[in-house]
Steps between C-alpha positions, in 0.01 A plus 500: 500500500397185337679234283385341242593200320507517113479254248847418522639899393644594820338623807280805530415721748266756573375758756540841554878658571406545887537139478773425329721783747308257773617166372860624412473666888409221671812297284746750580413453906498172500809501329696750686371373833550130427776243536653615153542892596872416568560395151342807283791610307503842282662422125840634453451539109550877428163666424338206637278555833308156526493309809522116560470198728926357504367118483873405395634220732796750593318841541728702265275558207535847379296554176103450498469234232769417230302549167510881526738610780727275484535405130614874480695432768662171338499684205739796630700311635616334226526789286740653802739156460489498113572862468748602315836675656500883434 
């Protein structure tokens, strides 16, 4: 698997998918067997199953980025407190 740089679009890759399951392989080892293995957190956003680094300073992050997951998160929550009382 190769990367190439393009004229300022993005970067582009190519190669067959035996090496892309290779290059995401080789990531996932070095990941799960190095010095940040301790802080892979699952999401806790309902149908969400993504997995993520906690880089916050006190370790309690519990969504996997706050555009999607935890906008709709943010969201609910503040539909829950401006409910109305039935």
């Amino acid at each position: 698997m190769r990367r190439h740089a393009g004229s300022g679009d993005g970067v582009r890759r190519s190669g067959d998918l035996a090496g892309a399951l290779a290059v995401t392989a080789r990531s996932a080892v070095e990941l799960l067997g190095g010095p940040d293995a301790a802080r892979i957190r699952g999401c806790e956003a309902a149908p969400c199953t993504r997995l993520f680094v906690d880089e916050s300073r006190s370790r309690a992050r519990r969504l996997c980025d706050m555009r999607g997951c935890g906008n709709r998160a943010k969201a609910a929550q503040y539909r829950a407190r401006h409910a109305p009382d039935g």
